[in-house]
Backbone and ligand atoms as CSV (ligand in chain L), in Angstrom:
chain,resi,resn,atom,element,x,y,z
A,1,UNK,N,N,0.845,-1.194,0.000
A,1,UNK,CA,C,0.000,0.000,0.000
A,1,UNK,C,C,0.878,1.242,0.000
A,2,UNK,N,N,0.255,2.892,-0.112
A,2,UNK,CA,C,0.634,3.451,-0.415
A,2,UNK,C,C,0.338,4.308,0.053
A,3,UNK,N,N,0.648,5.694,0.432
A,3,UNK,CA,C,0.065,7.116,0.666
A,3,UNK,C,C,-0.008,7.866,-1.115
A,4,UNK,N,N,-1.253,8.302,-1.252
A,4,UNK,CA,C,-1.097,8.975,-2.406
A,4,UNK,C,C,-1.333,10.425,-2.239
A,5,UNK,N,N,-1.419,11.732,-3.209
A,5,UNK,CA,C,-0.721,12.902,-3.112
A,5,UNK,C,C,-2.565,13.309,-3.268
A,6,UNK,N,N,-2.764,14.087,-2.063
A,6,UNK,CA,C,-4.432,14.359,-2.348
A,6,UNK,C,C,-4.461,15.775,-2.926
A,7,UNK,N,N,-5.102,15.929,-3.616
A,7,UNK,CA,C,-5.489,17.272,-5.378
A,7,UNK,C,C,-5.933,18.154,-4.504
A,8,UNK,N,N,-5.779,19.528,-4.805
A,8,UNK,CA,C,-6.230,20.290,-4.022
A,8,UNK,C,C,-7.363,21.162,-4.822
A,9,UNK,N,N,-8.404,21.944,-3.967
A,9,UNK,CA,C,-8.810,22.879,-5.160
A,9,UNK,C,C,-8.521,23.816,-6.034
A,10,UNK,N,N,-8.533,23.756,-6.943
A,10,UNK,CA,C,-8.113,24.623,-7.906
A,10,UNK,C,C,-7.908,23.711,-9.090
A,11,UNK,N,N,-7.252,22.324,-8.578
A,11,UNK,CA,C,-6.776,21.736,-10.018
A,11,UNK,C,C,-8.179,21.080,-10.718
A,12,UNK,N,N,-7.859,21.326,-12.259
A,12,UNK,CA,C,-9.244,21.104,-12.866
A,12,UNK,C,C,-9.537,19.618,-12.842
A,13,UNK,N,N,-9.013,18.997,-12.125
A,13,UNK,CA,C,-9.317,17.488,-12.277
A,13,UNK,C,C,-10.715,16.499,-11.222
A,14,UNK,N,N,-10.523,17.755,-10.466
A,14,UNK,CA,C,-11.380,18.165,-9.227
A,14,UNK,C,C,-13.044,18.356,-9.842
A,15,UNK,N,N,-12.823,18.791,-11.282
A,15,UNK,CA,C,-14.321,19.203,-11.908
A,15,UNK,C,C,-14.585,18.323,-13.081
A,16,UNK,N,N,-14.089,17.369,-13.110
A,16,UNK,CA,C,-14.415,16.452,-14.052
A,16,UNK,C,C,-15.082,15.265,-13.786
A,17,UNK,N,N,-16.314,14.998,-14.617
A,17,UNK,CA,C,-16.402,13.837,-14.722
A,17,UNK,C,C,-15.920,12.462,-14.696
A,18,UNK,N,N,-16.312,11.743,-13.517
A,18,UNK,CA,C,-15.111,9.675,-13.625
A,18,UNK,C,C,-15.845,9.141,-14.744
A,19,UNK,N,N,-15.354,8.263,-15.179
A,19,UNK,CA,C,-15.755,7.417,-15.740
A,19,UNK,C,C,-16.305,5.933,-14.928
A,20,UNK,N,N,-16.971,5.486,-15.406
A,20,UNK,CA,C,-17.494,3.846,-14.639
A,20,UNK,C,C,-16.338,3.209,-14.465
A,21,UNK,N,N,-16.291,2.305,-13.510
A,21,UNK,CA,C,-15.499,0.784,-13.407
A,21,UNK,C,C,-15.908,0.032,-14.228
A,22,UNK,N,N,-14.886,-0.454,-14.654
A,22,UNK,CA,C,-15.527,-1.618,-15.566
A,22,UNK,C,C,-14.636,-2.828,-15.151
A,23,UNK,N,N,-13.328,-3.504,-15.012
A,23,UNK,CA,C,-12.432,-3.905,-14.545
A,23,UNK,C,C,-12.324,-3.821,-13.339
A,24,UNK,N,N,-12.695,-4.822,-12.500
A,24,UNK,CA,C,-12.443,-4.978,-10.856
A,24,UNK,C,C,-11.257,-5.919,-10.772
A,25,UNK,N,N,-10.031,-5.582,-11.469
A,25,UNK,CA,C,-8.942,-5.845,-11.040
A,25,UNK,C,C,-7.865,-5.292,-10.604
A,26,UNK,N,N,-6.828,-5.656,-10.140
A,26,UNK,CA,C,-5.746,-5.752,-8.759
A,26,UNK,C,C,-5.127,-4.454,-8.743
A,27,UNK,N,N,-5.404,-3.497,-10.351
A,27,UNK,CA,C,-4.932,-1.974,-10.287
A,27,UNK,C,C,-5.938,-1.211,-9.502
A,28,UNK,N,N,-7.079,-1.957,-9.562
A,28,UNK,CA,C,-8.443,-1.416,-8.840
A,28,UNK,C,C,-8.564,-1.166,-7.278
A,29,UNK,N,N,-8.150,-2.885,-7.463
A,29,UNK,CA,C,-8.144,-3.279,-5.652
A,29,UNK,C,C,-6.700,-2.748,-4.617
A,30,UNK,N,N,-5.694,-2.233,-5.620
A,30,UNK,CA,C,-3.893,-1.352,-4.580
A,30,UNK,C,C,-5.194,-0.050,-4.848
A,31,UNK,N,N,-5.431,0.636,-6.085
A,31,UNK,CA,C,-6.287,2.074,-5.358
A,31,UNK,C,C,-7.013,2.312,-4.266
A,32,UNK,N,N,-8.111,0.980,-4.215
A,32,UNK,CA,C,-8.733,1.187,-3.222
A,32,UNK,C,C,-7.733,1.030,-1.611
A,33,UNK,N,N,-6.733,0.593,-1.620
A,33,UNK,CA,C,-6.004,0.101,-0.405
A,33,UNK,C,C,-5.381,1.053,-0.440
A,34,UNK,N,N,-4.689,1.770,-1.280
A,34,UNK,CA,C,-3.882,3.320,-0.976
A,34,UNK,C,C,-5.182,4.444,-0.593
A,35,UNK,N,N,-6.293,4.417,-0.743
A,35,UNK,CA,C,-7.388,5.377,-0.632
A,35,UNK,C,C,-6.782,4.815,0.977
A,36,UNK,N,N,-7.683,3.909,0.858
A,36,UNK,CA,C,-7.806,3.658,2.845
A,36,UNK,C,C,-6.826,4.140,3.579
A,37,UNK,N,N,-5.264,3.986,2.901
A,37,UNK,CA,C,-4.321,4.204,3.770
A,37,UNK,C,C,-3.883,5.659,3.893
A,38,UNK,N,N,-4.084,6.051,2.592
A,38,UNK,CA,C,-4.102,7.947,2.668
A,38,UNK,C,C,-5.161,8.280,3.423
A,39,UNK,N,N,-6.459,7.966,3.781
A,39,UNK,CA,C,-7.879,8.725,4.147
A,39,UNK,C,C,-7.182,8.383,5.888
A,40,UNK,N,N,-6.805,6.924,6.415
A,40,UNK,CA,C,-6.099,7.073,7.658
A,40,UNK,C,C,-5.355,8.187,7.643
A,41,UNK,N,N,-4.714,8.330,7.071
A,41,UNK,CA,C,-2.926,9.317,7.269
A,41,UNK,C,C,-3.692,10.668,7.193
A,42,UNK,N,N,-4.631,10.928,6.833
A,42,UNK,CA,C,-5.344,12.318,7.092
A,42,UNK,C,C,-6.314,12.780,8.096
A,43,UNK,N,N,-6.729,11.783,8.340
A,43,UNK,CA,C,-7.783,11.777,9.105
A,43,UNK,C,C,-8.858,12.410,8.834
A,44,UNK,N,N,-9.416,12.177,7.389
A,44,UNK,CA,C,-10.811,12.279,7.014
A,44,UNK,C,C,-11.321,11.147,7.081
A,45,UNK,N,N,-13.073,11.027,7.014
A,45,UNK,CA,C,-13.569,10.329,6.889
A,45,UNK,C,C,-13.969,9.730,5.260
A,46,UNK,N,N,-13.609,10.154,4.451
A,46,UNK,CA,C,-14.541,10.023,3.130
A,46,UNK,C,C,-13.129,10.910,2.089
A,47,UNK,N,N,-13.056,9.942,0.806
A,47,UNK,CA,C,-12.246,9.860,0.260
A,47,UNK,C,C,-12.952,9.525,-1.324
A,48,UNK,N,N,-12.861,10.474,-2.281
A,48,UNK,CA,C,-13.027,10.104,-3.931
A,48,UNK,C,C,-11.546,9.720,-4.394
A,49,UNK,N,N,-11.877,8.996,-5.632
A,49,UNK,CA,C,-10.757,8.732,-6.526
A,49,UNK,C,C,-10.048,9.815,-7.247
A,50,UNK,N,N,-11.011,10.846,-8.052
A,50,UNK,CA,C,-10.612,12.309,-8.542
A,50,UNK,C,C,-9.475,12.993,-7.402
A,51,UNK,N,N,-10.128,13.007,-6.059
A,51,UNK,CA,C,-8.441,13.225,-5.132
A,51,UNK,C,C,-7.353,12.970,-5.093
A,52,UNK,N,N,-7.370,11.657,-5.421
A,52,UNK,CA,C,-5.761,11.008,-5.916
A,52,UNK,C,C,-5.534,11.150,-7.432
A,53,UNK,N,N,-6.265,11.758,-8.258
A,53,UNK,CA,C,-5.947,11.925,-9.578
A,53,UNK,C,C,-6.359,10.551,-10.178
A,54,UNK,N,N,-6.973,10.183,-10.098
A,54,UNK,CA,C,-7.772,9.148,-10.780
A,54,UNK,C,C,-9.432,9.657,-11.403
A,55,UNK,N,N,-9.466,9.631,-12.241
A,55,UNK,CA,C,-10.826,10.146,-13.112
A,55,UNK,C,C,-12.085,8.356,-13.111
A,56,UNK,N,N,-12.214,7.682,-12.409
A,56,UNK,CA,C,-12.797,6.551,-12.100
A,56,UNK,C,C,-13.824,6.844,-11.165
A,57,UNK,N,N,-15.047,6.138,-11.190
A,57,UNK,CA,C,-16.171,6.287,-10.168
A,57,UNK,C,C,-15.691,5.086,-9.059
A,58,UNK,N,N,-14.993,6.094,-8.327
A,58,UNK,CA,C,-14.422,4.960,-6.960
A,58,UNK,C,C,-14.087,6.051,-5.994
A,59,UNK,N,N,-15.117,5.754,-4.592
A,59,UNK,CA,C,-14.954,6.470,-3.487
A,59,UNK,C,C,-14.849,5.239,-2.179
A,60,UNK,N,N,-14.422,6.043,-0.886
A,60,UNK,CA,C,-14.428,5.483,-0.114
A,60,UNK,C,C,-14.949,6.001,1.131
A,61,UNK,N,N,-15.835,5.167,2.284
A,61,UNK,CA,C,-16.376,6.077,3.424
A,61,UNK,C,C,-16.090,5.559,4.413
A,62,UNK,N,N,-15.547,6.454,5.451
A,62,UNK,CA,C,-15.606,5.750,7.179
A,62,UNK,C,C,-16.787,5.693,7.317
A,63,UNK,N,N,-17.580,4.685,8.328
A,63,UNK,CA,C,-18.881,4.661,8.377
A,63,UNK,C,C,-18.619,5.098,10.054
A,64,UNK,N,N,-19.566,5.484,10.676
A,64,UNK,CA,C,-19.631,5.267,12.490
A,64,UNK,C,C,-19.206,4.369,13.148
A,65,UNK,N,N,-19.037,3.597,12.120
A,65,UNK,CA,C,-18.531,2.169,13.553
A,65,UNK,C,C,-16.711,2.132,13.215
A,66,UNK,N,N,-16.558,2.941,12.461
A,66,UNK,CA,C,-14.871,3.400,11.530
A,66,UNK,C,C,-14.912,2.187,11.345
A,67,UNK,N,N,-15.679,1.647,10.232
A,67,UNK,CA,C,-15.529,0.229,9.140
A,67,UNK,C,C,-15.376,1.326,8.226
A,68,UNK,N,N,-14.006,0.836,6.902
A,68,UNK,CA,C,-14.115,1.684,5.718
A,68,UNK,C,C,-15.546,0.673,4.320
A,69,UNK,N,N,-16.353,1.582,4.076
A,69,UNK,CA,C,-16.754,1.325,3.130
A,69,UNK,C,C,-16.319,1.559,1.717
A,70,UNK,N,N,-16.132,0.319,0.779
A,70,UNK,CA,C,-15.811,1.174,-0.596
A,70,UNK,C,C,-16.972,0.522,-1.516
A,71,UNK,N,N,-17.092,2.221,-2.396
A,71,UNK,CA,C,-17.844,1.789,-3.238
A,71,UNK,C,C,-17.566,2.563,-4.550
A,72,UNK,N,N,-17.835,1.455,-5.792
A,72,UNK,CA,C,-17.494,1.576,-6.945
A,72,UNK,C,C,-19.168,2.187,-7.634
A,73,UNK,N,N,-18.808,3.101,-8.851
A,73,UNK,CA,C,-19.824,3.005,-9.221
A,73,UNK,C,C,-21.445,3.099,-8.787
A,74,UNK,N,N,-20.995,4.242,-7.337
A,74,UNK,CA,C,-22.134,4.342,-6.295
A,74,UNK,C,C,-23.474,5.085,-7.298
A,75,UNK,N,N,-24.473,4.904,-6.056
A,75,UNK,CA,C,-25.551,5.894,-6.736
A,75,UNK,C,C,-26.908,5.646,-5.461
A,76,UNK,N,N,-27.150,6.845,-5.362
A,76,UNK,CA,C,-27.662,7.193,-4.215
A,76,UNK,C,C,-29.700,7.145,-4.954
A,77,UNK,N,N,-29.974,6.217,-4.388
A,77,UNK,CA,C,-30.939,5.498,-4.677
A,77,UNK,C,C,-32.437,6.186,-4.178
A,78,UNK,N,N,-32.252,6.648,-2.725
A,78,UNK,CA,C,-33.135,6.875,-1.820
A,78,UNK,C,C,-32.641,7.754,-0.806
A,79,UNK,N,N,-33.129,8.921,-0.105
A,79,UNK,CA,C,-33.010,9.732,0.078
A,79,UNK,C,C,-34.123,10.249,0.878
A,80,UNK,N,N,-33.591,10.771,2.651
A,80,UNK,CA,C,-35.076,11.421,3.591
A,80,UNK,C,C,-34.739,12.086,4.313
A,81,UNK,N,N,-35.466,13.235,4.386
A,81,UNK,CA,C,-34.914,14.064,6.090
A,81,UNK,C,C,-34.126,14.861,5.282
A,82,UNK,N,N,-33.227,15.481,6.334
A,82,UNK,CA,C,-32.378,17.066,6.171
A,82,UNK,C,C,-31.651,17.188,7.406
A,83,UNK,N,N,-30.469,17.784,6.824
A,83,UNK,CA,C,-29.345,17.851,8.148
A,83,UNK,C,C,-28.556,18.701,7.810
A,84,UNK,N,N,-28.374,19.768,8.860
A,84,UNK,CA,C,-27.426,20.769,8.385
A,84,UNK,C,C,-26.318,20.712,8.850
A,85,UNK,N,N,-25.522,21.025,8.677
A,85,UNK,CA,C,-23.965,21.196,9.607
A,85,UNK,C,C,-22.855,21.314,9.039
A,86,UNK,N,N,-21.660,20.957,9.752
A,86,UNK,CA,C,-20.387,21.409,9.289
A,86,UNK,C,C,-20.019,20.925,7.957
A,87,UNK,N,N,-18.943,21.061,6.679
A,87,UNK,CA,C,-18.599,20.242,6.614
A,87,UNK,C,C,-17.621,20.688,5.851
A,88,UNK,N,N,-16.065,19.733,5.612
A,88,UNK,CA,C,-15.177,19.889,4.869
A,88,UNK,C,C,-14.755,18.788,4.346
A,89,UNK,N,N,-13.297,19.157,3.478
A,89,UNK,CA,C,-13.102,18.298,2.165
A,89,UNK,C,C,-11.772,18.298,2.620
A,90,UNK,N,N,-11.024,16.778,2.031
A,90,UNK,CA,C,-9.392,16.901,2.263
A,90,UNK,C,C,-8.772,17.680,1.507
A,91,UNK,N,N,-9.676,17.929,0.013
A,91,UNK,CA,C,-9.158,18.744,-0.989
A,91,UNK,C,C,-9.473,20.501,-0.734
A,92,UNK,N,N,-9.950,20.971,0.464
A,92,UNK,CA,C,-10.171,22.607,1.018
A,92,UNK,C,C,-9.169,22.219,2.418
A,93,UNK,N,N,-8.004,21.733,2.724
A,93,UNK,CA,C,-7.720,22.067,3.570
A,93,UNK,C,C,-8.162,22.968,4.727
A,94,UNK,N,N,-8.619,22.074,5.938
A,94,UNK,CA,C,-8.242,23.737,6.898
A,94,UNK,C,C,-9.932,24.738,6.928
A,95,UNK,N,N,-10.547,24.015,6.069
A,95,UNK,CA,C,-11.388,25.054,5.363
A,95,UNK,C,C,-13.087,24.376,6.126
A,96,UNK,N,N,-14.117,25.304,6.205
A,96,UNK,CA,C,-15.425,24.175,6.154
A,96,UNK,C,C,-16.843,25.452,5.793
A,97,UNK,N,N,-17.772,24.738,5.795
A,97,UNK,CA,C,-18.995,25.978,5.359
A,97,UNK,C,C,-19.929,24.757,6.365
A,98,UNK,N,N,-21.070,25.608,5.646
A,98,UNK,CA,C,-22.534,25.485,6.175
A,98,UNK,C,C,-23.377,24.342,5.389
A,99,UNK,N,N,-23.581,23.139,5.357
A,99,UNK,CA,C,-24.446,22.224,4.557
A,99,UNK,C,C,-25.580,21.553,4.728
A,100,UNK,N,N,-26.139,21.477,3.883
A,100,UNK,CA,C,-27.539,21.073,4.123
A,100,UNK,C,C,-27.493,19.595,3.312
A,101,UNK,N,N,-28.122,18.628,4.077
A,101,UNK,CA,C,-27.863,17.230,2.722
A,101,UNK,C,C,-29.063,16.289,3.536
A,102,UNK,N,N,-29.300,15.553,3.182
A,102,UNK,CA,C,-30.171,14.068,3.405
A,102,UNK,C,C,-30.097,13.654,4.566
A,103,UNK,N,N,-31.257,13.154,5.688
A,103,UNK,CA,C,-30.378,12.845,6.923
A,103,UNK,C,C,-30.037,11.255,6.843
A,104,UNK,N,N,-30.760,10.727,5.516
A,104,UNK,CA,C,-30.940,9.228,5.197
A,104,UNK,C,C,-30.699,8.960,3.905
A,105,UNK,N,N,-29.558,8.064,3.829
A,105,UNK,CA,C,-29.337,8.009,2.066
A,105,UNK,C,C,-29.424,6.487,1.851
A,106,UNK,N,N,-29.750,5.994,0.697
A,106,UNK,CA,C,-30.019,4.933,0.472
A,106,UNK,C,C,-28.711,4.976,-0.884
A,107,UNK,N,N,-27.570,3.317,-1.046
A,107,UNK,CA,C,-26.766,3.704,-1.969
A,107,UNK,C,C,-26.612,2.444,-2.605
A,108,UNK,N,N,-27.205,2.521,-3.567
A,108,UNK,CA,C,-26.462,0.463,-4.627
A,108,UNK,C,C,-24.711,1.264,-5.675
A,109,UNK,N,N,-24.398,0.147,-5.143
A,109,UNK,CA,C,-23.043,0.039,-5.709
A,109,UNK,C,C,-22.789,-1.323,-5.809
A,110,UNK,N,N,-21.008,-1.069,-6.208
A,110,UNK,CA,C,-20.304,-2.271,-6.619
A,110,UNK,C,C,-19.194,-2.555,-5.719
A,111,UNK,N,N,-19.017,-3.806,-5.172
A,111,UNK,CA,C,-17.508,-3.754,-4.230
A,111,UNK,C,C,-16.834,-4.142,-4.538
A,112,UNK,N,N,-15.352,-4.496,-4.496
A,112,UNK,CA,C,-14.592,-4.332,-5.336
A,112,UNK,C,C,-14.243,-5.628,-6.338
A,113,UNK,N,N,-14.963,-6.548,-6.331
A,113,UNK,CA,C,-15.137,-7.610,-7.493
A,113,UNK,C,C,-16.185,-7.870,-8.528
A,114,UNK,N,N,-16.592,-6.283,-8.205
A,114,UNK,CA,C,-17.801,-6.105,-9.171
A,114,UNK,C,C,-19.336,-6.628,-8.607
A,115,UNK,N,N,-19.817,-7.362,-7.460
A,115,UNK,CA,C,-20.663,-7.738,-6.833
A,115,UNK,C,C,-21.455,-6.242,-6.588
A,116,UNK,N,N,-22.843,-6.396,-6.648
A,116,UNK,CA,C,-23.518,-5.140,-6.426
A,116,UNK,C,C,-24.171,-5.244,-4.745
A,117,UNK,N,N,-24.089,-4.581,-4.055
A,117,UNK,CA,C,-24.864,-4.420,-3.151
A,117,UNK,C,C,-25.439,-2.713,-2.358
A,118,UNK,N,N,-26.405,-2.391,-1.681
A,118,UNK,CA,C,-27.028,-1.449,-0.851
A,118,UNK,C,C,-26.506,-1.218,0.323
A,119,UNK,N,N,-26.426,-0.030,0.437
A,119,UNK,CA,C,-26.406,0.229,1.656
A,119,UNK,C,C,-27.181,1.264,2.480
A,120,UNK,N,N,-27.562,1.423,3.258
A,120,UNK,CA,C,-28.629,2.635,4.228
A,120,UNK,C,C,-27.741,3.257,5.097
A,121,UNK,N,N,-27.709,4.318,5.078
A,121,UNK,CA,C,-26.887,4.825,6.820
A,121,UNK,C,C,-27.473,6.629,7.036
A,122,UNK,N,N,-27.201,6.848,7.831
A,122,UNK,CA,C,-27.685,8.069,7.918
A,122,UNK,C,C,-26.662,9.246,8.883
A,123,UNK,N,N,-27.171,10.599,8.925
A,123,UNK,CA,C,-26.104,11.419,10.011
A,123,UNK,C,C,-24.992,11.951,9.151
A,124,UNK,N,N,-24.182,11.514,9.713
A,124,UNK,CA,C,-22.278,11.896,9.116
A,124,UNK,C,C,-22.566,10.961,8.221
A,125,UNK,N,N,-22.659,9.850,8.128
A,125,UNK,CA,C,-21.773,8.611,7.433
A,125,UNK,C,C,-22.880,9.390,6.175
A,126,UNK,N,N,-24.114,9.644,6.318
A,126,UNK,CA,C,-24.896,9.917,4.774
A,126,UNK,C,C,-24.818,11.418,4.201
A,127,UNK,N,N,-23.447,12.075,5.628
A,127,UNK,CA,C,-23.124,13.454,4.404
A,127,UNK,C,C,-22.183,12.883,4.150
A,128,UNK,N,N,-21.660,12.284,4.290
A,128,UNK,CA,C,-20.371,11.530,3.402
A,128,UNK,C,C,-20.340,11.276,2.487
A,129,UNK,N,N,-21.543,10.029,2.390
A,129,UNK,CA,C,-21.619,9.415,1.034
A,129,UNK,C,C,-21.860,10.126,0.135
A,130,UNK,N,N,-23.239,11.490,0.605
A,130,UNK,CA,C,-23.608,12.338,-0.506
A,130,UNK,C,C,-22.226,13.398,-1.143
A,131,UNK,N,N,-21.509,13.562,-0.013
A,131,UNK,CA,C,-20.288,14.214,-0.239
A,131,UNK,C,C,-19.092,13.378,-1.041
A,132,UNK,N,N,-18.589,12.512,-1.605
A,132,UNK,CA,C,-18.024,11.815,-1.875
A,132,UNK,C,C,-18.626,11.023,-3.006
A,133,UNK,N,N,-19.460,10.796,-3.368
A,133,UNK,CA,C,-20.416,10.028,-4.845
A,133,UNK,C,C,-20.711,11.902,-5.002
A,134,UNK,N,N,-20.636,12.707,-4.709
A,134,UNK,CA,C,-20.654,14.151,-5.850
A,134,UNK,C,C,-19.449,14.541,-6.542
A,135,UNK,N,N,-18.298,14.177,-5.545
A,135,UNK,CA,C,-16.940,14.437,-5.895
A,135,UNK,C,C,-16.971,13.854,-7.170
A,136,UNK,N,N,-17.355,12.739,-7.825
A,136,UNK,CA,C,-17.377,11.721,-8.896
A,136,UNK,C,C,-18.061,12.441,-10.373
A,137,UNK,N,N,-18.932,13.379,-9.865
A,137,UNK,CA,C,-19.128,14.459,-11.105
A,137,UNK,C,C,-18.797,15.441,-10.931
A,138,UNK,N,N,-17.389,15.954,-10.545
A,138,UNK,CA,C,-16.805,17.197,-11.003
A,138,UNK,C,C,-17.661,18.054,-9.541
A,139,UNK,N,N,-18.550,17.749,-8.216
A,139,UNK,CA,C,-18.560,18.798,-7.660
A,139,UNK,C,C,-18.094,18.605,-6.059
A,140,UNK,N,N,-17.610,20.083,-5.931
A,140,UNK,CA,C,-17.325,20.143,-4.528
A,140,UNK,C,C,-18.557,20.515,-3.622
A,141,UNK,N,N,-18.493,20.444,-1.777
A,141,UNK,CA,C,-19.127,21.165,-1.523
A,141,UNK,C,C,-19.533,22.304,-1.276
A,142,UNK,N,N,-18.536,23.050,-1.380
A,142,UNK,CA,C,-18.282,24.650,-2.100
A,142,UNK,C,C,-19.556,25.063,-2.452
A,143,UNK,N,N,-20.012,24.507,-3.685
A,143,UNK,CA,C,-21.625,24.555,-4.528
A,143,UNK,C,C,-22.754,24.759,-3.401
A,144,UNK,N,N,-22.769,24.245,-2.277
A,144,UNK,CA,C,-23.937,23.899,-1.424
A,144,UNK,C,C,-23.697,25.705,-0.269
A,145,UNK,N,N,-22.951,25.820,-0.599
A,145,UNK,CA,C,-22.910,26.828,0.973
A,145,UNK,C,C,-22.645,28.365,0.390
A,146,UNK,N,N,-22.631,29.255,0.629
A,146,UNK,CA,C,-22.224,30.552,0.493
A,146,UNK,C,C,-21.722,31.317,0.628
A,147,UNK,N,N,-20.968,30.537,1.548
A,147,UNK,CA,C,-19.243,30.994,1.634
A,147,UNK,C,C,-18.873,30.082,2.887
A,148,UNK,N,N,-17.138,29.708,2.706
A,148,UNK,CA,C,-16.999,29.472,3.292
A,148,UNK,C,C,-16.070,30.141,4.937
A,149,UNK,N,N,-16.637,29.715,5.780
A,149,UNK,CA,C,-16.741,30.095,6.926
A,149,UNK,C,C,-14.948,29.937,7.546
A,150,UNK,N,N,-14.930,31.668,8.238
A,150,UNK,CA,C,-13.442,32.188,9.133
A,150,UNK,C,C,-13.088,31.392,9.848
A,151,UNK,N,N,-12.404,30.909,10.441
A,151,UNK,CA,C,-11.704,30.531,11.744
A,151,UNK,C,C,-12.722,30.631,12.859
A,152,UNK,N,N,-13.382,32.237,12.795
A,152,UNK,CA,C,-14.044,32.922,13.820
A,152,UNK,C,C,-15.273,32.117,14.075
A,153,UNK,N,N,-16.058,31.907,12.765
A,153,UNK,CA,C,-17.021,31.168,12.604
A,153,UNK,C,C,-17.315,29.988,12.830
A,154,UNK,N,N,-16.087,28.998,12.295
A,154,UNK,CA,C,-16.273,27.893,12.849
A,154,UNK,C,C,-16.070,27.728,14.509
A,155,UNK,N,N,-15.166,28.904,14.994
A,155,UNK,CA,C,-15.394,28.217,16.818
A,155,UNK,C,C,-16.807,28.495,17.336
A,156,UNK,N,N,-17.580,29.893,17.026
A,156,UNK,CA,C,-18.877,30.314,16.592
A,156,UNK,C,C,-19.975,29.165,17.081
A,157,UNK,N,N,-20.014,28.451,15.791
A,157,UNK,CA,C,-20.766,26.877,15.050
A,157,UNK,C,C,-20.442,25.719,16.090
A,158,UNK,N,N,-19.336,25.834,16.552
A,158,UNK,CA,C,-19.201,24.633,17.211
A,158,UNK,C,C,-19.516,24.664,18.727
A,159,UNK,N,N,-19.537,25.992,19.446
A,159,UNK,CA,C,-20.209,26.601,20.361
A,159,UNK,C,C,-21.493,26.747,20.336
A,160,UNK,N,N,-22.069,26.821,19.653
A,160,UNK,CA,C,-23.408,26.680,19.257
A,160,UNK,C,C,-24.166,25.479,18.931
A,161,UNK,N,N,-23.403,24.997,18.521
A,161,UNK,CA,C,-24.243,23.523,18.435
A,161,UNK,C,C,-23.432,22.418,18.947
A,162,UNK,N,N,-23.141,22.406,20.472
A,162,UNK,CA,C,-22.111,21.231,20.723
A,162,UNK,C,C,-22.909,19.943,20.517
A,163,UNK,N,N,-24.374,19.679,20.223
A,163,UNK,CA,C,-25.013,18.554,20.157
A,163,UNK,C,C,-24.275,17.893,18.709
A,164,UNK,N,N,-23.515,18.317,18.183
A,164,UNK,CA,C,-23.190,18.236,17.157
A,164,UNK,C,C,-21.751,17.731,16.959
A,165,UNK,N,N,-20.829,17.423,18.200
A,165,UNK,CA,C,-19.465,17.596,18.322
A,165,UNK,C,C,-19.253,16.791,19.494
A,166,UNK,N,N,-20.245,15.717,19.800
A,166,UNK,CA,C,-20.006,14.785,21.151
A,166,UNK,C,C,-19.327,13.971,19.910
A,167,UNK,N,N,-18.278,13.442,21.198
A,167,UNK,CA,C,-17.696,12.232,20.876
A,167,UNK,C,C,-18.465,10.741,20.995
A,168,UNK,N,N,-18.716,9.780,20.146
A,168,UNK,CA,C,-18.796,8.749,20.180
A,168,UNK,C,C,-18.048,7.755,20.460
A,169,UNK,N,N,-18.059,7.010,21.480
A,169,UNK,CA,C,-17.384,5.868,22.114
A,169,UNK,C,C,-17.652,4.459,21.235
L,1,NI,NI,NI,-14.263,16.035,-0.437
């Protein structure tokens, strides 16, 4: 495995369209194992392929229980509720805004031998997914918010909504 070099914003690779998987082989399956091992070494939760410079529909998600999920070729099926809150990108460093997304996402994909399966989750793990299967068409979450928020702001936000910032055991 590998640490790979995560894209920052600005580079246009960030706004492009992946292409499908089609090949669930072993160049497939070291990406997905360097994703995991870069998304550790950063300590995000949620990781696209376009980050590492790969133009492929292949993301990856910490879920709540920090199991990594990967999914190829995702697509967000089902969709309920509303949740606002923080959120940032490995590719905005440092950076976060204001988001609004699904509080329940429903997602069929492919794992990594091409097998299709669903998944349900909701909270963080389903701004993730929605955050991370968007990365896959060229968008950030930049698009969703209206600017993004000072230093000042985020201590602000997080003072304000500590229901939002308990730790889970
Ligand atoms: Ni991101």
């Amino acid at each position: 495995m590998a640490i790979r070099k995560i894209v920052e914003r600005g580079d246009p690779i960030l706004e492009k369209k992946c292409r499908l998987v089609t090949d669930f082989n072993t160049r497939l399956h070291t990406l997905l194992d360097d994703m995991a091992e870069t998304l550790e070494e950063s300590g995000g939760i949620g990781l696209a392929a376009p980050q590492v410079g790969i133009l492929r529909r292949v993301c990856i998600v910490e879920d709540s229980e920090g199991e990594i999920i990967e999914l190829i070729n995702p697509e967000i099926i089902f969709e309920e509720g509303e949740q606002t809150g923080l959120e940032g990108c490995l590719s905005i460093p440092g950076r976060f805004g204001i988001v609004t997304r699904p509080y329940t996402v429903r997602v069929r994909a492919q794992d990594r031998f091409g097998d299709e399966f669903e998944i349900e989750d909701e909270d963080l793990t389903a701004r993730c997914l929605c955050h991370e299967i968007e990365h896959l068409d060229g968008h950030l979450y930049t698009e969703h918010c209206d600017h993004l928020l000072t230093d000042e702001e985020v201590e602000q936000y997080i003072k304000d909504h500590p229901e939002q910032f308990e730790e889970d055991e």
